[in-house]
MARSE-483431 format. One record per atom (N, C-alpha, C): atom name; x, y, z. Coordinates in nm, 3 decimals, decimal comma. Atoms other than C-alpha are relative to their C-alpha. Example, Ala and Ser with C-alpha at 12.3 -4.5 7.8 and 13.67 -1.06 7.14 Angstrom:
BEGIN
atom_X_Y_Z
N_0,089_-0,119_0,000 $
CA_1,230_-0,450_0,780 $
C_0,090_0,120_0,000 $
N_-0,082_-0,119_-0,006 $
CA_1,367_-0,106_0,714 $
C_-0,077_0,109_0,073 $
! end
This chain:
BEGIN
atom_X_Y_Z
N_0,076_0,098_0,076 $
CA_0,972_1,625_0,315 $
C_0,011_0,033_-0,148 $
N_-0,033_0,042_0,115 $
CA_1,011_1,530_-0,029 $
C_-0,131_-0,061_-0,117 $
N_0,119_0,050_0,092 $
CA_0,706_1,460_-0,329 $
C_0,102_-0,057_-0,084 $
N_-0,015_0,073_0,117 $
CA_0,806_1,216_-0,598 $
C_-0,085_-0,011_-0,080 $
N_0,078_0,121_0,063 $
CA_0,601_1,100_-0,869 $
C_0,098_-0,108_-0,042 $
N_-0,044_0,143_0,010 $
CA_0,705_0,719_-0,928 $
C_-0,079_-0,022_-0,103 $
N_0,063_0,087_0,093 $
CA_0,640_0,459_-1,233 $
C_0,059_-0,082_0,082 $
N_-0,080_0,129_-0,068 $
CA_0,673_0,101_-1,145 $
C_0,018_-0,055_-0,147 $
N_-0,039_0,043_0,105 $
CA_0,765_-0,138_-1,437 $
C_-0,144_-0,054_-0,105 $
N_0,125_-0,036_0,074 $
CA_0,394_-0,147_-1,529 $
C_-0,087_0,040_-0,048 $
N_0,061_-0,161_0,054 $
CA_0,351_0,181_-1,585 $
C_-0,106_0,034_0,039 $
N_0,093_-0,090_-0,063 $
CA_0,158_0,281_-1,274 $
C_0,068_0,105_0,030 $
N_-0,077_-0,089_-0,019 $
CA_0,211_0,615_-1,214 $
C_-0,098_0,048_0,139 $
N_0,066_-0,015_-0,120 $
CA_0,153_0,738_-0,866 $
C_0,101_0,116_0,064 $
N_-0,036_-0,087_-0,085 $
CA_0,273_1,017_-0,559 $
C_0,032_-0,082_0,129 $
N_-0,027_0,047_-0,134 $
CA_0,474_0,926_-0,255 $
C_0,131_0,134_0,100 $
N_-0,043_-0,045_-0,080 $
CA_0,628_1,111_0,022 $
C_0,106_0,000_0,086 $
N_-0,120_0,007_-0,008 $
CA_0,972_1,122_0,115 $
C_0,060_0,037_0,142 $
N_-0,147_-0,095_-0,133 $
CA_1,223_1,257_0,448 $
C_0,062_0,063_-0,090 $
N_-0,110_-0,023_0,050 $
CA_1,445_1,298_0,228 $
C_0,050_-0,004_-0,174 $
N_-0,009_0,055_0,112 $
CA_1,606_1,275_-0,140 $
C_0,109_-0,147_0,025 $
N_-0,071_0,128_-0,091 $
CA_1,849_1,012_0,100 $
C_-0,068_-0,118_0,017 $
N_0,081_0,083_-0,024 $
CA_1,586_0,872_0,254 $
C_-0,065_-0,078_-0,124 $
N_0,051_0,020_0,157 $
CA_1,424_0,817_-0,110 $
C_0,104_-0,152_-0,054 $
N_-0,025_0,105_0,050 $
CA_1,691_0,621_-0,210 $
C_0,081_-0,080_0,059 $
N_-0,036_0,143_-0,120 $
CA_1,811_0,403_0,088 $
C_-0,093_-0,043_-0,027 $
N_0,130_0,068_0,018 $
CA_1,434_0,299_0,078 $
C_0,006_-0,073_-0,108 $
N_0,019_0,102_0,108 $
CA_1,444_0,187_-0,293 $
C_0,148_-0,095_-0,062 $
N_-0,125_0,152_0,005 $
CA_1,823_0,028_-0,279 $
C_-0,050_-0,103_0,061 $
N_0,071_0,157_-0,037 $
CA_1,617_-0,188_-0,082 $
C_-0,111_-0,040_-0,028 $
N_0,111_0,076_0,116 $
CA_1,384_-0,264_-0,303 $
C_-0,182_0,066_0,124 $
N_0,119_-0,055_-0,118 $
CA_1,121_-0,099_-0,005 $
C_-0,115_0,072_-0,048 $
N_0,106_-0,098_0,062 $
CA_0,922_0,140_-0,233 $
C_-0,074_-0,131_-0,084 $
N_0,114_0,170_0,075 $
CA_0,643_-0,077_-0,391 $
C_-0,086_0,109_-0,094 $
N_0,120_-0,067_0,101 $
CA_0,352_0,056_-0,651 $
C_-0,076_0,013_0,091 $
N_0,061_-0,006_-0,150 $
CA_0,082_0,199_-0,439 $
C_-0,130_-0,045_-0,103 $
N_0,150_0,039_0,087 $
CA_-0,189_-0,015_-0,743 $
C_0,076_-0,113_-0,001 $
N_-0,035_0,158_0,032 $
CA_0,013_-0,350_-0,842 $
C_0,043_-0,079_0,105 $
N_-0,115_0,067_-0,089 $
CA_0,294_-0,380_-0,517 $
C_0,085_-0,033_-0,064 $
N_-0,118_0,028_0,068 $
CA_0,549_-0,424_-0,764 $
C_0,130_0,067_0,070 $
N_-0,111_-0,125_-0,047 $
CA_0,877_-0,313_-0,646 $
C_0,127_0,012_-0,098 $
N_-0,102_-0,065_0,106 $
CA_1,064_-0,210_-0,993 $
C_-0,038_0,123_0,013 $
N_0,041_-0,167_-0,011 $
CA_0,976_0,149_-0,910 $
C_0,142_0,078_-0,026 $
N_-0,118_-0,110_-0,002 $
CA_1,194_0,425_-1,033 $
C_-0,073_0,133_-0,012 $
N_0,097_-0,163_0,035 $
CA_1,121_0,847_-1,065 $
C_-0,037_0,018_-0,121 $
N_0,039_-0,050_0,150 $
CA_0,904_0,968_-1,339 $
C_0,061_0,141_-0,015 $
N_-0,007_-0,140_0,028 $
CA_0,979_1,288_-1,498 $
C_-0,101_0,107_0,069 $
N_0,137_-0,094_-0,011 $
CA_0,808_1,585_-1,314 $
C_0,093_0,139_0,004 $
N_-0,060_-0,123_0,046 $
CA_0,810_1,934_-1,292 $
C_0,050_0,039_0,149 $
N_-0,108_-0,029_-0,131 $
CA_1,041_2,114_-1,022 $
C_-0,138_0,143_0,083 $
N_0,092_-0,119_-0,084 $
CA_0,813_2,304_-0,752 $
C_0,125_0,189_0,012 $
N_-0,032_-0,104_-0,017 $
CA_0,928_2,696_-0,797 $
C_-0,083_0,120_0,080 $
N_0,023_-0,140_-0,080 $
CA_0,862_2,976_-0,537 $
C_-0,014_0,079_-0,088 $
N_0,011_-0,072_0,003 $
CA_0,711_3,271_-0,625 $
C_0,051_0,112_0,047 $
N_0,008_-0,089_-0,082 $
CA_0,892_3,589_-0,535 $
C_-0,060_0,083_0,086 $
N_0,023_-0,028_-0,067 $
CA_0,832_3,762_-0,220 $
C_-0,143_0,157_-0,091 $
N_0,038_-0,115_0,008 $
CA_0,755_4,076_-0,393 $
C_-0,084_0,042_-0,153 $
N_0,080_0,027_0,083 $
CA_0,549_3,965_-0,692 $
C_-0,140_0,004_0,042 $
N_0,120_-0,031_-0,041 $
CA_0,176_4,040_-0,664 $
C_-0,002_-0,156_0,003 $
N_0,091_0,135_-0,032 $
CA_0,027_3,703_-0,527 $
C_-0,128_-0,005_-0,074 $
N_0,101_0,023_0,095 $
CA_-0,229_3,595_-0,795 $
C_-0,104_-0,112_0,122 $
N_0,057_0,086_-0,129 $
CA_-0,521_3,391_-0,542 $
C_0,010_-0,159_-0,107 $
N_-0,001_0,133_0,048 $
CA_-0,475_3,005_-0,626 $
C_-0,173_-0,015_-0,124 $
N_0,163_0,039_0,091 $
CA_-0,749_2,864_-0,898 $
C_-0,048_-0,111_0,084 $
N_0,067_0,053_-0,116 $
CA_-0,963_2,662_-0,729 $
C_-0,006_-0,124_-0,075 $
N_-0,093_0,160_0,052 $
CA_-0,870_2,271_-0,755 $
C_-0,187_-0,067_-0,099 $
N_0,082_0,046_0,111 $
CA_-1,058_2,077_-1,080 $
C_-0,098_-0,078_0,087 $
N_0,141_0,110_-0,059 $
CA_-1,406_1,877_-0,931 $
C_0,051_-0,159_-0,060 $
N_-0,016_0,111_0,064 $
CA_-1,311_1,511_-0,989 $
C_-0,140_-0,035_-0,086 $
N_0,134_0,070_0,078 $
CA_-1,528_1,315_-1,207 $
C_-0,074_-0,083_0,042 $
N_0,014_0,109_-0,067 $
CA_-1,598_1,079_-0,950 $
C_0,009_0,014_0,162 $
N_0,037_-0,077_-0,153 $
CA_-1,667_1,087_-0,539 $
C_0,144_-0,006_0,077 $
N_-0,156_0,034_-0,076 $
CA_-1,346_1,115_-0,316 $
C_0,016_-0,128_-0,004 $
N_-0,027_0,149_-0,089 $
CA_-1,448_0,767_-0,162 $
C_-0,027_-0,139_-0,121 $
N_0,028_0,090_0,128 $
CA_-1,472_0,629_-0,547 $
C_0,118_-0,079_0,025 $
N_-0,132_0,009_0,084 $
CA_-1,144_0,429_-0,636 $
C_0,038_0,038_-0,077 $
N_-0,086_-0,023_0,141 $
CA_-0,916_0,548_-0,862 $
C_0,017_-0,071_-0,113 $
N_-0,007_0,101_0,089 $
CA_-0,819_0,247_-1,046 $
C_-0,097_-0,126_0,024 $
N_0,077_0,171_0,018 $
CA_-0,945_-0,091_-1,153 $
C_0,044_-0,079_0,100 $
N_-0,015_0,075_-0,050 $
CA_-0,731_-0,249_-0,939 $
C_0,009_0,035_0,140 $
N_0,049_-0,018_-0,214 $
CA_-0,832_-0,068_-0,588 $
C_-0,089_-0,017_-0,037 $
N_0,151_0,057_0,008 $
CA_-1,182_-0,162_-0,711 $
C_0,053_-0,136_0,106 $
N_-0,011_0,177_-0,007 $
CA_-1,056_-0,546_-0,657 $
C_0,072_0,024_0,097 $
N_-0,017_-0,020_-0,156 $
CA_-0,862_-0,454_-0,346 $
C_-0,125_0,031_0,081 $
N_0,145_0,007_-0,096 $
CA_-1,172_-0,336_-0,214 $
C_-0,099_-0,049_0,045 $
N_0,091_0,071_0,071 $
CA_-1,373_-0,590_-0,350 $
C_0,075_-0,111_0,100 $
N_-0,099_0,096_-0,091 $
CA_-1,089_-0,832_-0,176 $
C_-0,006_-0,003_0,152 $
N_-0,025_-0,067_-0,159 $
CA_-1,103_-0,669_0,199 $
C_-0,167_-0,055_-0,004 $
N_0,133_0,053_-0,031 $
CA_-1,466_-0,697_0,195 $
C_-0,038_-0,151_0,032 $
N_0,090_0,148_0,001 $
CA_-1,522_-1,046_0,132 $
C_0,091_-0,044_0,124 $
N_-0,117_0,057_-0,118 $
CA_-1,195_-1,110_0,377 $
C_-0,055_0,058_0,107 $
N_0,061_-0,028_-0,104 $
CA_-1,374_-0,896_0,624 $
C_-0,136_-0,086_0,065 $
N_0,106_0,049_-0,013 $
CA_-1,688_-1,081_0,557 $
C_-0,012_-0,169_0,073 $
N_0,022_0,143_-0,027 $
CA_-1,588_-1,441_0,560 $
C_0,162_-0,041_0,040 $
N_-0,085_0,018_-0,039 $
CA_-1,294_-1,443_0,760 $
C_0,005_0,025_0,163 $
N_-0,006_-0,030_-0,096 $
CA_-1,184_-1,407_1,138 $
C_0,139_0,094_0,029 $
N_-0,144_-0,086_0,000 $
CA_-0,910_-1,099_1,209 $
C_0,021_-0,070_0,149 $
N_-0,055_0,077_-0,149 $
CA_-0,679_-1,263_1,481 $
C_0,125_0,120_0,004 $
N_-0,142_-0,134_-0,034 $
CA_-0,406_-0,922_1,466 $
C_0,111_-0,076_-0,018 $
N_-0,174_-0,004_-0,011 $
CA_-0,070_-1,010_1,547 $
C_0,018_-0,149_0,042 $
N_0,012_0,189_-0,045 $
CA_-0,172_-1,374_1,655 $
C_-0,011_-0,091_-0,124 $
N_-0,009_0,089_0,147 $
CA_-0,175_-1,466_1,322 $
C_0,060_-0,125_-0,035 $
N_-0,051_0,102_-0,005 $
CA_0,090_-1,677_1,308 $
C_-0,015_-0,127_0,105 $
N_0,055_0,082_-0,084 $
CA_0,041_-1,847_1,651 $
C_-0,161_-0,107_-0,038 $
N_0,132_0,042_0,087 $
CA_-0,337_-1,912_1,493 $
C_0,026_-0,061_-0,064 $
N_-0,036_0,082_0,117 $
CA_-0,229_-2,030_1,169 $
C_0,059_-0,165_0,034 $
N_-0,061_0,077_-0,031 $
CA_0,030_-2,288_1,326 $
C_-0,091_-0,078_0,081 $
N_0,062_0,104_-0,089 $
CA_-0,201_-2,440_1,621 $
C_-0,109_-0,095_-0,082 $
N_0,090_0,129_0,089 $
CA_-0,465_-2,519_1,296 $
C_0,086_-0,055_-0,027 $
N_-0,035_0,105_0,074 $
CA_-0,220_-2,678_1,122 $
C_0,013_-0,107_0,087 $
N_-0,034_0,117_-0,077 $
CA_-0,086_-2,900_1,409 $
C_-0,107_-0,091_0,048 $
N_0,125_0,108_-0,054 $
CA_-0,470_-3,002_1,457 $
C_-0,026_0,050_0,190 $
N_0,006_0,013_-0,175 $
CA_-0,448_-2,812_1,843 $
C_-0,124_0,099_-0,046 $
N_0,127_-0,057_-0,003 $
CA_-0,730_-2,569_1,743 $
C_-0,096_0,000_-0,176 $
N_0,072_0,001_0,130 $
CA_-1,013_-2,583_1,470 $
C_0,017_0,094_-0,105 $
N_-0,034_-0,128_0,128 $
CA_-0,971_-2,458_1,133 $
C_-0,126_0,050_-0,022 $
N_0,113_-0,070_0,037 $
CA_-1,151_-2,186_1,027 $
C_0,084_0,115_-0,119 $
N_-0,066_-0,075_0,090 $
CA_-1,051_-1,866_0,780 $
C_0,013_0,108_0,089 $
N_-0,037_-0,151_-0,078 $
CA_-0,857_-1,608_0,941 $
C_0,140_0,077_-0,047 $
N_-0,076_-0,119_0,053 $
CA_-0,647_-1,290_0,874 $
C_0,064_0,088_0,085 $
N_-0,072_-0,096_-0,086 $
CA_-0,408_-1,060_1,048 $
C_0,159_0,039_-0,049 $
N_-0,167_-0,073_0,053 $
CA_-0,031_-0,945_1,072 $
C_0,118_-0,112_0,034 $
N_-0,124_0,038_-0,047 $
CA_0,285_-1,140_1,100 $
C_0,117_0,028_-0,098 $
N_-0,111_-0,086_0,052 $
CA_0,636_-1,050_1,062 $
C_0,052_-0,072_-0,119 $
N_-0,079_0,111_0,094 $
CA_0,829_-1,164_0,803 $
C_0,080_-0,125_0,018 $
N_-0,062_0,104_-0,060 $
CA_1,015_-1,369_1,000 $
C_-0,063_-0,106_0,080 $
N_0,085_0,054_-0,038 $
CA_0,720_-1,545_1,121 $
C_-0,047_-0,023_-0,139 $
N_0,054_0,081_0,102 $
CA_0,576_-1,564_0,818 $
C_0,072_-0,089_-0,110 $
N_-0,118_0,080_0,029 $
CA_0,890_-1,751_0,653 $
C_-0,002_-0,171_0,060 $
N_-0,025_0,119_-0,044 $
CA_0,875_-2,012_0,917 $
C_-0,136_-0,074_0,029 $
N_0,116_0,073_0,047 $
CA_0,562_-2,077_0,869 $
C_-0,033_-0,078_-0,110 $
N_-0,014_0,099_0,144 $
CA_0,593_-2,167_0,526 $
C_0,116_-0,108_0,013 $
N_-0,074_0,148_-0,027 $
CA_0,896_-2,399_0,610 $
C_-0,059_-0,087_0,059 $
N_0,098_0,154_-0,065 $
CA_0,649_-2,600_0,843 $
C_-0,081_-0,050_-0,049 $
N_0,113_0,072_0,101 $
CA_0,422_-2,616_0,540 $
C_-0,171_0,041_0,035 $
N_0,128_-0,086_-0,057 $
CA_0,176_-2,354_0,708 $
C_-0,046_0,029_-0,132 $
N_0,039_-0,069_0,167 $
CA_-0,066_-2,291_0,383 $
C_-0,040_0,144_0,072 $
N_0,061_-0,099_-0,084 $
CA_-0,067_-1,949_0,467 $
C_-0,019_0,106_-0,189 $
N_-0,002_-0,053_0,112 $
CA_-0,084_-1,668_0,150 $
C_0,037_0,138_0,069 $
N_0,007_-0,115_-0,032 $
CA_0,032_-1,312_0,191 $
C_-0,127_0,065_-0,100 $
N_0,086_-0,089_0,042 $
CA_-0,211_-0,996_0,119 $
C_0,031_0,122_-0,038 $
N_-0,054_-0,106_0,001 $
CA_-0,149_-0,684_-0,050 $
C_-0,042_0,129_0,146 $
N_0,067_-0,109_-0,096 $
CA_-0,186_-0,373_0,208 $
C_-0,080_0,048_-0,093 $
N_0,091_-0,038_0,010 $
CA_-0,489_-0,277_0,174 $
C_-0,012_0,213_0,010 $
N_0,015_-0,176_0,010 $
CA_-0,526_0,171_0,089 $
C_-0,119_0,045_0,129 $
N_0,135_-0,042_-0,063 $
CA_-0,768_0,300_0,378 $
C_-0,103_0,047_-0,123 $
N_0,133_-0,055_0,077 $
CA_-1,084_0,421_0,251 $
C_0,059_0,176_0,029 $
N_-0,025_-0,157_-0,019 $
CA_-1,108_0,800_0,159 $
C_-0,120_0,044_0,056 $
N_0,058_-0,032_-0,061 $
CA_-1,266_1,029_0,328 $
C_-0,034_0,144_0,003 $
N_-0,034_-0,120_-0,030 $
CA_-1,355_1,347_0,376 $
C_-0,093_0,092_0,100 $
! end
């Protein structure tokens, strides 16, 4: 496994997790790596520093003990996981999750075979494509960050 830090083209700067330095960049020839705050996918590597080993036979100094944030784990980071969060909620609130039936759902309102209502879930891309050719008003959603935890 592999740490990066990443910018995207709006100068979020963020940490992601790799297989590989391969894997790394098959993923972003296909445009696959996204911002983990906007979803942009102009992402390239920021400058960082190179992780160096300590010799074996160097006295082991004990780690310093990691800085107290300023803020609770389960705070957000940015402004704009506030408004993701802020987003999920109300979609949790005033919506119906239908999973993977999404599309099936979506399509039977439109055709008028079951009542509309507001609902949310997963479909593939290739479902969600031909949905919009039938003139399904559908909208994608960014992925949503779990909550933190600890």
């Amino acid at each position: 496994m592999i740490r990066y830090t990443l910018k995207c083209a709006e100068g979020h700067g963020f940490d992601s997790w790799f297989q590989s330095a391969d894997a790394y960049e098959a993923l972003a020839a296909r445009g696959m790596v996204s911002c983990a705050i906007c979803g942009g996918t102009d992402v390239t590597k920021a400058l960082m520093a190179p992780r160096v080993s300590v010799a074996e036979s160097a006295p082991a100094e004990p780690p310093a003990a990691p800085a107290v944030p300023d803020r609770p784990l389960s705070a957000p980071a940015h402004p704009a996981e506030q408004m993701l969060r802020a987003l999920r909620e109300h979609l949790q609130k005033s919506s119906t999750y239908v999973g993977g039936r999404f599309a099936q759902e979506a399509r039977a309102m439109h055709l008028g075979e079951a009542d509309e209502r507001p609902i949310h879930g997963e479909a593939s891309p290739a479902e969600a494509r031909a949905l919009i050719e039938e003139g399904v008003p559908i909208a994608p959603l960014p992925i949503l960050p779990p909550d933190k935890t600890n």
